[in-house]
C-alpha positions in Angstrom: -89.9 26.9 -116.2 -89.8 26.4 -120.1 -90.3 28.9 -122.6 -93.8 29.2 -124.4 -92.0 28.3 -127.7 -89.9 25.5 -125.9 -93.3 24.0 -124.5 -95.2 24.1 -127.7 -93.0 22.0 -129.0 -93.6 19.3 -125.8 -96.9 19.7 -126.5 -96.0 17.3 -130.2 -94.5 14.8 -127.9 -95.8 11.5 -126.5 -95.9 10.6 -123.4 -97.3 7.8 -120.7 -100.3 7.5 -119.0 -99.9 4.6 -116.5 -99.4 1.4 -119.4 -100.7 3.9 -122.0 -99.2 5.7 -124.7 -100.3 8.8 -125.7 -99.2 10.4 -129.2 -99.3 13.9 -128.0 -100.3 15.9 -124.9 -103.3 18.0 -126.2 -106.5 16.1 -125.3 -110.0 16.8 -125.3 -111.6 17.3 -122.3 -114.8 15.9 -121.1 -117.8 17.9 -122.3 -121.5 16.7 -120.3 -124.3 16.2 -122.4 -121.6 16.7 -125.5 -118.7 14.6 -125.7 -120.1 11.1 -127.5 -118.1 9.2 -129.8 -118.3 11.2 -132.7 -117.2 14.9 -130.9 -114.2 12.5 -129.9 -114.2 11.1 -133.0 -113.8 14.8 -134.3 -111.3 16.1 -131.8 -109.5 13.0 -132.9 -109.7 14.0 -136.7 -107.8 17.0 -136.1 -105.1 15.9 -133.9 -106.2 15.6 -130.2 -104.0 12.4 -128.4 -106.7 11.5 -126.0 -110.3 12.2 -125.5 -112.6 12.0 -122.4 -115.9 11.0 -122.9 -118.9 13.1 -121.3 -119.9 12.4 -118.1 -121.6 9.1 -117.1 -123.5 8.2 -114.0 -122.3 5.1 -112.1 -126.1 4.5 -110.4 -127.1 4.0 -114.7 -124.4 1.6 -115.4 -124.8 -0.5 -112.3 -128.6 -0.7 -112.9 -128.4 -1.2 -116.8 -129.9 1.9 -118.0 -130.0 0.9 -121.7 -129.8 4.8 -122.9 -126.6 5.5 -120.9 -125.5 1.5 -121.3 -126.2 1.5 -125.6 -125.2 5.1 -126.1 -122.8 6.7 -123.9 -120.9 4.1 -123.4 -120.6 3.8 -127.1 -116.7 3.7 -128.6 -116.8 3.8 -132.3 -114.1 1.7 -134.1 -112.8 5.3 -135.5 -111.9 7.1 -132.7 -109.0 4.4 -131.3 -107.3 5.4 -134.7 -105.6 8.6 -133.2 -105.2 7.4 -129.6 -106.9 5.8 -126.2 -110.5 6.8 -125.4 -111.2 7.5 -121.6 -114.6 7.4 -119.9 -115.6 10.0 -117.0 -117.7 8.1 -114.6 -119.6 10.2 -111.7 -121.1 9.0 -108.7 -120.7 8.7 -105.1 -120.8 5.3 -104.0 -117.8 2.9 -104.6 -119.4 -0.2 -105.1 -121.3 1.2 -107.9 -118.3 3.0 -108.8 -116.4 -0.5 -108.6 -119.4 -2.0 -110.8 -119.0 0.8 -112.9 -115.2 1.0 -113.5 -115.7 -3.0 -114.4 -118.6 -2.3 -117.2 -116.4 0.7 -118.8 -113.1 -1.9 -118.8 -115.5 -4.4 -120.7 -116.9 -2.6 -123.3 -113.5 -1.7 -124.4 -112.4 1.8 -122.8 -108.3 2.6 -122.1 -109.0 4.7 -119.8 -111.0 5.9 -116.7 -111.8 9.5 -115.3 -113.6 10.2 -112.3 -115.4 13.8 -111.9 -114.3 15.1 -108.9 -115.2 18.8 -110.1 -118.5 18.9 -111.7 -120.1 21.9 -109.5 -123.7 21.5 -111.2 -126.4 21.0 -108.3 -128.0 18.6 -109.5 -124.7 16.5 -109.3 -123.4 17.9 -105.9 -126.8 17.6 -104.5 -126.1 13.6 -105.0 -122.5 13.6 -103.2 -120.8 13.2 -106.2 -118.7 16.0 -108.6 -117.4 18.9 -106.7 -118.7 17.5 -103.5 -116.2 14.9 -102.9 -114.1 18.0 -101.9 -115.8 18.1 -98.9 -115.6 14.8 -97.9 -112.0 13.5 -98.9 -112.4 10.6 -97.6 -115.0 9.4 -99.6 -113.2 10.5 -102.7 -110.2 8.3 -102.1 -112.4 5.4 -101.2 -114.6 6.3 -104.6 -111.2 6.5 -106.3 -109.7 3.2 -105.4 -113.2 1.4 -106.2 -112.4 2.8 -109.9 -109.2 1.2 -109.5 -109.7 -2.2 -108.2 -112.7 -2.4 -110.7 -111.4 -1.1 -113.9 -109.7 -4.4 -114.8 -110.1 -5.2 -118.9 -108.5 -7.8 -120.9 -105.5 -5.8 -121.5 -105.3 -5.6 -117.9 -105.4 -2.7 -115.4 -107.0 0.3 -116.7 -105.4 3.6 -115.8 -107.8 5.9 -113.9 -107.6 9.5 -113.7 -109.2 12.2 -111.6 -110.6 15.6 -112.7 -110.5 18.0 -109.6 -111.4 21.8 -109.1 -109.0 23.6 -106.7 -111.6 24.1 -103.9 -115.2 24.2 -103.7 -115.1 28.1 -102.7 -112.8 30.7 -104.1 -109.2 30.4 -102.1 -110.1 27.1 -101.2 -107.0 24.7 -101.9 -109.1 20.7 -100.5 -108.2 19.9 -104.7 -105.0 20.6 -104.4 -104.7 18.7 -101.1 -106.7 15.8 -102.1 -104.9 15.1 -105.5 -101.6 13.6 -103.3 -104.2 11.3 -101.6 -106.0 9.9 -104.8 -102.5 9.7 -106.5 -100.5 7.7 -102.9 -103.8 6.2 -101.3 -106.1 5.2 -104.0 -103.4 4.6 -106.7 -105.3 7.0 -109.5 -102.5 7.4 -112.6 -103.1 11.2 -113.1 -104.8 14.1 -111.8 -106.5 16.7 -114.4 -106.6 19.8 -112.5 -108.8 22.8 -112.9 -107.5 25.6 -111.1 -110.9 27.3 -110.5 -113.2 26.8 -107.5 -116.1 25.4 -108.0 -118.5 28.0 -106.7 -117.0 30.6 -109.7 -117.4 27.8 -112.5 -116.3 29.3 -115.5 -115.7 32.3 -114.2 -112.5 33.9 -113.5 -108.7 33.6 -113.9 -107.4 30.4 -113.3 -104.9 30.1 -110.9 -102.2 28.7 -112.7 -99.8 29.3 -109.9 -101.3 26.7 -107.8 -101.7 24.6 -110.9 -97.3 24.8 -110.8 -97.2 23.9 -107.4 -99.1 20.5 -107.8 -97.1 19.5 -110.6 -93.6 19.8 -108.2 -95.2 18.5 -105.8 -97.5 15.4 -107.1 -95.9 12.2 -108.4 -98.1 11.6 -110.5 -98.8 13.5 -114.2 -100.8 16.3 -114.0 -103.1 17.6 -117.0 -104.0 21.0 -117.2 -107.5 22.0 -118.1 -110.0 25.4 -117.7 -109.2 29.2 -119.3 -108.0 27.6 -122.4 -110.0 29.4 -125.2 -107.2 29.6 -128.0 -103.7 28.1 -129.0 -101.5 31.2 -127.2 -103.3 30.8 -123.8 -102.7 27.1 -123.9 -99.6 27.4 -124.8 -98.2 29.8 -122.2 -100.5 28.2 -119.8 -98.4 24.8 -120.6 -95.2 26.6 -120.1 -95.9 28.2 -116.9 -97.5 25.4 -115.1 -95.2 22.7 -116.4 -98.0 20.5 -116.4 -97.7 17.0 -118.8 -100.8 17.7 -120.8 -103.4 20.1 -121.2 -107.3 19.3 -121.9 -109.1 21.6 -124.2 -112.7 21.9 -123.2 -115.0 24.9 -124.0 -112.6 26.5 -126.3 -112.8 23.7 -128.7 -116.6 23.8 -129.1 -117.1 24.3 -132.5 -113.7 24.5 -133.3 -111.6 21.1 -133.8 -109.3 23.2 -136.0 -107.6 24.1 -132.2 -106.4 20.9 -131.9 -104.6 21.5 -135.3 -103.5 24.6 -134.7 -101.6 23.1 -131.7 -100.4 19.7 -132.7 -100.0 20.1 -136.7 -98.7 23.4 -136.8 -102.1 25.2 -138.5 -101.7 28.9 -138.6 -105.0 30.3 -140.4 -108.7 30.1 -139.3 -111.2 27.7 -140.8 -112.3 29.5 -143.9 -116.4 29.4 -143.9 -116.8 26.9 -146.5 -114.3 24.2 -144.2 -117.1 25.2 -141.2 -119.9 24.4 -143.2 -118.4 20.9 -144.3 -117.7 20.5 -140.8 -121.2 21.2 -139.5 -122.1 19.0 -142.5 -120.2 16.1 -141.1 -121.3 16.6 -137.6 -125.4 16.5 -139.1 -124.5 13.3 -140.3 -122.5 11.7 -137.2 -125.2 12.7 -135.4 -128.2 11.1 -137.6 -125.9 8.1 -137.3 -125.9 8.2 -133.4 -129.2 9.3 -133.1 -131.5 8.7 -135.9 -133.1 12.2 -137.6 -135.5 13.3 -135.3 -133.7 13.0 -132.3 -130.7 14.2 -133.9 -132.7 17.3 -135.4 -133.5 18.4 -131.6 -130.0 17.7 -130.5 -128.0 19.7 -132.9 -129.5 22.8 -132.2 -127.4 23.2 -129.8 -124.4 22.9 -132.0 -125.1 25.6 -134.1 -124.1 28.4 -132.3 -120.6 27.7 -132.3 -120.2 27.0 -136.2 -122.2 30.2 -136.5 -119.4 31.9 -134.3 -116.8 31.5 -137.2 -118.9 32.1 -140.2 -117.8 35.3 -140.5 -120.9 36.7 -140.9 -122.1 40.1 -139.8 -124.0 39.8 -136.8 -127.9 40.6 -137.9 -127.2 37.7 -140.8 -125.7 35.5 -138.4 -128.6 36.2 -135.9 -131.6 35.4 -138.5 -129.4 32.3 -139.7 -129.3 31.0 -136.3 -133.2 31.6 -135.5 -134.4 29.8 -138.9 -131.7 26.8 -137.9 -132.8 27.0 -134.4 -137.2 26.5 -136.1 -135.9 24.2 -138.6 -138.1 20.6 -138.1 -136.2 18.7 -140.2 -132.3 18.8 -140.8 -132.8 18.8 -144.5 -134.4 22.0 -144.0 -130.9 23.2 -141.9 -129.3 21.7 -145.2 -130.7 23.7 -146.9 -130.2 27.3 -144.8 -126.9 26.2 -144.9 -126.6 26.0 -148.4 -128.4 29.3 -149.3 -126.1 31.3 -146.6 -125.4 34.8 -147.8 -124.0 35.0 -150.8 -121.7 37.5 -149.6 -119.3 34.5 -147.8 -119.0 32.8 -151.4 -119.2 29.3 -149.9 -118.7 26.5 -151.8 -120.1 23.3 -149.6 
């Protein structure tokens, strides 16, 4: 296996995904209820290759739910700058998932992923996410509906699958349904969690078993899950030999990550560079959303700026409870601009 120092350096490269080309192999994962166009406009900013858009239901898209249709299917013009855009689709059913798979290749995706790891009940409860580990079947029939459906004017889209290794801990029906999805529903790549789903986000990965599927699959595999910060992903990448890895939790907050690990950044954001970034993040989000709704969305954004403010923690636990009441986001404007004095911020 290589080195940690000879795999951060793979990490810069390019690489193909199916008739894609991706600039590097650090990507943003996708984030439910989070990852719109402007958090992968953001990842994008700071250096990420590829990023995966949050999760979308196939039953919305096939029935023309204008929220889900208008805005999360949304790609901004911006984010194709620093390379493809993907849409994760969820759902059970492969004609909708056909139907589905067509809609995202029209409105201008260059990718597809299907969540095939999601272990929310309110998901499982439907068949789809981390259910389709129990019924394999299903999932390779799901899988190939993507396929034959995600047809754009480029042609073929590729479509990827995100799997957890099992649905209980020790279960390996990930592991063994990535070589179906990859030979019998023709899926490009497989982005593999090496978690069960019963354990979440709990837990060491098993990066061990993550190795063994990228011997053993034709097929790229992208790593993703227990990578909070640039030496984890980096030794992770090394030991598994995996073609990618997909920063997810760890870069809530933090896009600086993504620099850190594809331009070479070696210092933390000072606080005045979070504050401008929370600042541009209000104002993506008015632009998505329009004020009020974007007011109650945010809040929960704030906690992981707050995180790297540097602030003690009984000034960053009253800043976060007046954000958190704020009613307008010139009020938050404001808090943020009359943070303690101590930080000497500048915004």
């Amino acid at each position: 296996m290589a080195s940690v120092a000879t795999s951060a350096d793979r990490l810069t490269e390019a690489w193909e995904l199916g008739p894609l080309r991706v600039p590097n192999r650090v990507l943003l994962a996708p984030l439910a209820g989070i990852g719109n166009w402007f958090v992968r406009l953001q990842a994008k900013r700071y250096g990420a290759g590829m990023a995966v858009s949050e999760m979308v239901s196939t039953h919305a898209i096939h029935y023309g739910n204008e929220k889900t249709c208008v805005e999360m299917l949304r790609i901004d013009p911006r984010e194709r700058v620093g390379g493809p855009v993907s849409i994760q689709l969820f759902g059970a059913d492969p004609a909708m998932m056909r139907s589905a798979a067509a809609r995202v290749a029209e409105v201008g995706a260059d990718a597809i992923d299907i969540n095939m790891g999601c272990p929310v009940a309110k998901v499982c409860k439907t068949g789809a996410g981390a259910a389709l580990l129990a019924d394999p079947d299903r999932a390779v029939a799901v899988a190939r509906a993507a396929v034959e459906g995600a047809v754009g004017g480029q042609g073929a889209l590729p479509v990827t699958v995100k799997l957890r290794s099992g649905l209980r801990a020790g279960e390996t029906s990930g592991f063994d349904l990535a070589r179906r999805l990859v030979e019998e529903a023709g899926v490009a790549a497989i982005a593999f969690h090496p978690r069960s789903a019963a354990v979440q986000h709990r837990g060491v990965p098993d990066y061990t078993l993550a190795a063994r599927l990228v011997e053993s699959l034709g097929a790229p595999v992208i790593l993703t899950g227990g990578l909070g910060d640039a030496a984890r992903v980096r030794e992770a990448f090394a030991v598994t030999g995996a073609s990618a890895v997909m920063l997810a939790r760890g870069a809530l907050g933090n896009p600086w990550l993504f620099a850190e690990l594809v331009a070479g950044r070696e210092r933390a954001p000072t606080p005045a560079e979070v504050v401008e970034e929370l600042h541009w993040t209000i104002e993506r989000a008015v632009e998505h959303l329009g004020e009020p709704r974007a007011t109650r969305y945010l809040r929960k954004f704030y906690p992981w700026y707050l995180a790297r403010l540097q602030m003690d923690a009984p000034s960053a636990k009253h800043l976060q409870a007046q954000l958190q009441q704020s009613e307008t986001l010139g009020e938050v404007r404001q808090l943020l601009q009359a943070r303690p004095a101590a930080l000497a911020l500048a915004v």
